[in-house]
N, C-alpha and C positions, 0 to 999 in steps of 0.2 A: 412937057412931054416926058421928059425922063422921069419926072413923080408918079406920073399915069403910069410910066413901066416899070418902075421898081413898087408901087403897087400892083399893079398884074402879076408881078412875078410872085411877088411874098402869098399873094390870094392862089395860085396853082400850083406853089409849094405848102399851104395849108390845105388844098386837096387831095395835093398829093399825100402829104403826111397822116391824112383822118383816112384816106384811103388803104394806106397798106396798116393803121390799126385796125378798119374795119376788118381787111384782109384777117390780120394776126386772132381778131379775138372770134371769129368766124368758128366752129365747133370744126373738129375733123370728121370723116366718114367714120358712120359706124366700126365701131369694133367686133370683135368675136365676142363679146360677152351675149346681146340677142339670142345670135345662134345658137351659142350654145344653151341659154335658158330654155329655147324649144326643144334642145336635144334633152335637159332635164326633165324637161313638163313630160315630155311622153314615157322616158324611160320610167319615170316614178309613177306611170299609173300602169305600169308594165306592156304599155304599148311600142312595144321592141321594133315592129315595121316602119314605124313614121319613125322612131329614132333611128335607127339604119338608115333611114331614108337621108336623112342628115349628114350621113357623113359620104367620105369619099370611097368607102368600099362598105356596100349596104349588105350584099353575101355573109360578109365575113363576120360584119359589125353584128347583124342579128343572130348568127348562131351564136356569138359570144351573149351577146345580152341575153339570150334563151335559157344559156346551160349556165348561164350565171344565178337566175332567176331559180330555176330549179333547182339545181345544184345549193342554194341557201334553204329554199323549202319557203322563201320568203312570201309572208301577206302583204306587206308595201314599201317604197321605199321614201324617205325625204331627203332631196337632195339642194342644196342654196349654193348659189356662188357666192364665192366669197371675196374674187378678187379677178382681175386677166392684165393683159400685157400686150402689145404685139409693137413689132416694126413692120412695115412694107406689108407683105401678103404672110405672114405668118406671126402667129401668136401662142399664149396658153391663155387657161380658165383655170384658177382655184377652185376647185369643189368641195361641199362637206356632205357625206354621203352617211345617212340612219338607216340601216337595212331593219325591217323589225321582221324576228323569224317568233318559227313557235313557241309556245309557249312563255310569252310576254319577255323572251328577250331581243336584245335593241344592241345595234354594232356601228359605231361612229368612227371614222378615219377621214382624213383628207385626202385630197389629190388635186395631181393638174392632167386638164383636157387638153389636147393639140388641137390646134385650131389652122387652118390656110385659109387664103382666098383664090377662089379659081374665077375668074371675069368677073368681078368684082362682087361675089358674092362669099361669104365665110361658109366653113364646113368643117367636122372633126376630121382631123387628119385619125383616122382609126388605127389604133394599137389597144394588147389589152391593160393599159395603164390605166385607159379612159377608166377600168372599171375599179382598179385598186395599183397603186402605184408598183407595187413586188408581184404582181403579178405578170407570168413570162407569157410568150406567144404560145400559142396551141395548150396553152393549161384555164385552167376554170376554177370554181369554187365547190366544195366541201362542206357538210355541216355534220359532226360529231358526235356525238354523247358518250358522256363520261360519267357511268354509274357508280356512284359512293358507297362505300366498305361500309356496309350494314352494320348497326351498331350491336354488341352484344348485352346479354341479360346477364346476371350477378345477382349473386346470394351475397347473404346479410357481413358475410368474412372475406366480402369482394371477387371470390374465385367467379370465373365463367360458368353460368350452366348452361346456356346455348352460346353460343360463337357462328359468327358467319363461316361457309362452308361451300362446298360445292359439290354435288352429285350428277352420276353420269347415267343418262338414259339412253340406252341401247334397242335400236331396232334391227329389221330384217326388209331390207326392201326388193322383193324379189325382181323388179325392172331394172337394178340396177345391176345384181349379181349375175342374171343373164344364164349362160350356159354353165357357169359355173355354182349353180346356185346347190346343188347335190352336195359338191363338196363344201363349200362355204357353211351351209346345216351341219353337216357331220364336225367340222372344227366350230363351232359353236356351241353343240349342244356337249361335245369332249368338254371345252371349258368353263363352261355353266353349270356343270355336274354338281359344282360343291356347293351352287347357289340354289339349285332347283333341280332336282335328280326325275322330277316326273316329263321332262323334254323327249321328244322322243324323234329322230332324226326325219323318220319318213312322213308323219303327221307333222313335222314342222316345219314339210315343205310343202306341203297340200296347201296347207294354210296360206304360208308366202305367197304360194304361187295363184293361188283364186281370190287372194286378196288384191284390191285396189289402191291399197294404200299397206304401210311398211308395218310388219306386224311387231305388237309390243313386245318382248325379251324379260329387260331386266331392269333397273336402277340399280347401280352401286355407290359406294363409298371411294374416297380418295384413294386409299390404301389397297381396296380390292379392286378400284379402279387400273391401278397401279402394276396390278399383276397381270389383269383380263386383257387389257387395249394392246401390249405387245402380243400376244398371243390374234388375236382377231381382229383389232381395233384397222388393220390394213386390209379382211377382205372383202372381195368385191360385193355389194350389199349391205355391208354392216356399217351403218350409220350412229355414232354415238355424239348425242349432243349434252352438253355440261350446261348444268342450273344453277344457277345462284340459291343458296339453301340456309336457312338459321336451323341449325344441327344440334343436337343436345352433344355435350362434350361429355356425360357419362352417360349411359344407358339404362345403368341401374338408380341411378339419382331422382327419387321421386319424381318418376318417370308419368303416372296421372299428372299429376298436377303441373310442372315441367310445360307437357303438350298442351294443356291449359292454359298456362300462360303465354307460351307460343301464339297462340289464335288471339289471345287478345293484345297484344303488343306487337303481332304484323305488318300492321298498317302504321307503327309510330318510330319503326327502326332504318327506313330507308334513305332519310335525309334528303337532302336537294342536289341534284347529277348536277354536274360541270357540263361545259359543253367546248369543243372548239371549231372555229372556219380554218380548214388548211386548204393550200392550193395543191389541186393535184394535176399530173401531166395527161397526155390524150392515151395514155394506156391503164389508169383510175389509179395509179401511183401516189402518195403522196408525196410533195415535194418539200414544202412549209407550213407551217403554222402562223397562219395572221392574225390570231387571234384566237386567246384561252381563257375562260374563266373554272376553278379548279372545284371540286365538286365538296360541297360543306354536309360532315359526317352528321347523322343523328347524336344526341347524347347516348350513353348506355342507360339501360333501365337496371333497375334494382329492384328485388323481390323480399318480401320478409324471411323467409326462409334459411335457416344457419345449417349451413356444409354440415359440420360439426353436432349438430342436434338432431341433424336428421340422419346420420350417420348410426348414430345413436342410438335414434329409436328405430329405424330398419333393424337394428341387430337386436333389439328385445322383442320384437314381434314374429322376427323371426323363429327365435327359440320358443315362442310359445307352440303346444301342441296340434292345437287346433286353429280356424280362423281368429284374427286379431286385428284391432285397426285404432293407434296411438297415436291423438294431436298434440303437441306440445303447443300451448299458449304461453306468452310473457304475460304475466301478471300487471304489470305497470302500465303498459299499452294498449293490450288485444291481441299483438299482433300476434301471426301464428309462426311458429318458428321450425314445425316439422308435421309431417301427412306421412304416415308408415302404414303399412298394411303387408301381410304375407300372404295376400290372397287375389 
């Protein structure tokens, strides 16, 4: 009897024991990782409802992912977990986040998701961390462009004969000048006199005012920019907007040929714009920069052309009587080193 009971015993202490390993190696309840894969899968096909849907404040969550969305200008996003965590009812989720915006660039950061459980189901606890970790509540995303300093043209002695520049285009827009618009012409056409002396105040309010759209003025330069915008540049109607311009740096510098080159080297001086994502606040402020990459110049171009030679022969064609027109060629090369003409 006693061997039958210290076997019974050892046999429901070996039940006992497979019992609580069964117990121990038993998986625990899901985690947040699930959930949150559904809140990635939808947010990356920009299906922002069903992802709101996910978390514990769907309002708030979708307008953030909305103005997130747009605010990047973004075509798609890919987003992986990479990792989570939790105790009890609360947890995170590692994310690695590929926003791809236009023109074929790509923005990779990490982050962690908040994660709860409410009745035994997980959810994003929504903050906008979900969407980038520095980013604060009530702000969103940005996306930038950052246009690259044109490159400039050079003659054969290295000097600039075009240089990037900037000119100012000036209009009249009579909806905007309003009742003031009588006197707004008459201080305009005062200070445009030395640009264009055929302006004439009361036909260049006819104009404004039966036009639809803001009538064209004038283009200046930096310098006569310089002078004109304090005088006008504050009245009500006068709109002046600045262009980015490849400028000849002499005017008199073989000046044909110059704008010739201009047309064909246009297209090969603008280089690749930078861009950057900053975060801005709910009044379109920006706050940070999350992200910069910096805008890569063009090379300068170079032209055959010698400062010095063509200098040169400007001044023997000039003194000639009548029409004249002197190419200088380098013998050794072709190349042409000067285009003079007094005509």
């Amino acid at each position: 009897m006693a061997t039958n009971r210290t076997f019974a015993s050892q046999v429901t202490c070996v039940i006992f024991l497979a019992a609580a390993a069964v117990q121990g190696c038993t998986p625990r309840p899901d985690g947040p990782a699930p959930s949150a894969e559904r809140f990635f899968a939808a947010l990356a096909t920009g299906d922002t409802a069903t992802a709101a849907q996910l978390s514990d404040d769907p309002g708030q969550a979708r307008e953030a992912l909305n103005a997130a969305w747009a605010g990047l200008q973004a075509t798609h996003l890919d987003a992986q977990v990479l990792g989570s965590k939790y105790t009890e009812d609360t947890g995170t989720v590692t994310y690695r986040y590929t926003w791809h915006l236009p023109k074929n660039r790509t923005w990779t950061y990490d982050g962690q998701l908040k994660m709860a459980r409410y009745e035994g189901r997980w959810q994003v606890r929504w903050t906008t961390t979900g969407l980038h970790p520095r980013l604060g509540e009530h702000q969103t995303f940005a996306l930038r462009a950052d246009p690259p300093q044109r490159a400039s043209v050079h003659e054969l002695g290295g000097t600039d004969v075009l240089a990037p520049g900037t000119l100012y285009h000036y209009t009249l827009d009579a909806s905007r000048a309003g009742s003031n618009l009588i006197a707004t012409v008459h201080a305009v056409v005062d200070a445009l006199r030395p640009f264009d002396d055929t302006l004439d105040p009361q036909l260049l309010a006819e104009r404004a005012s039966s036009s639809t759209k803001p009538v064209e003025l004038i283009t200046l330069r930096t310098d006569d920019n310089n002078r004109v915008a304090p005088m006008i540049g504050s009245l009500p109607g006068v709109v002046i907007t600045p262009q980015a311009e490849l400028l000849p740096t002499d005017d008199r510098f073989a000046p044909a040929v110059v704008n010739q080159v201009k047309k064909a080297v246009i297209d090969r001086i603008d280089g690749e714009a930078g861009w950057r994502v900053v975060s801005v606040n709910q009044n379109g402020v920006d706050v940070a920069v999350l992200q910069e990459v910096e805008p890569s110049p063009a090379p300068s171009v170079s032209i055959s052309l010698d400062r010095a030679v063509q200098n040169a022969a400007q001044h023997a064609v000039d003194g000639q009587g009548g029409k004249a027109m002197l190419v200088v060629i380098k013998p050794s090369t072709g190349e042409i080193l000067a285009i003079a003409q007094n005509a």
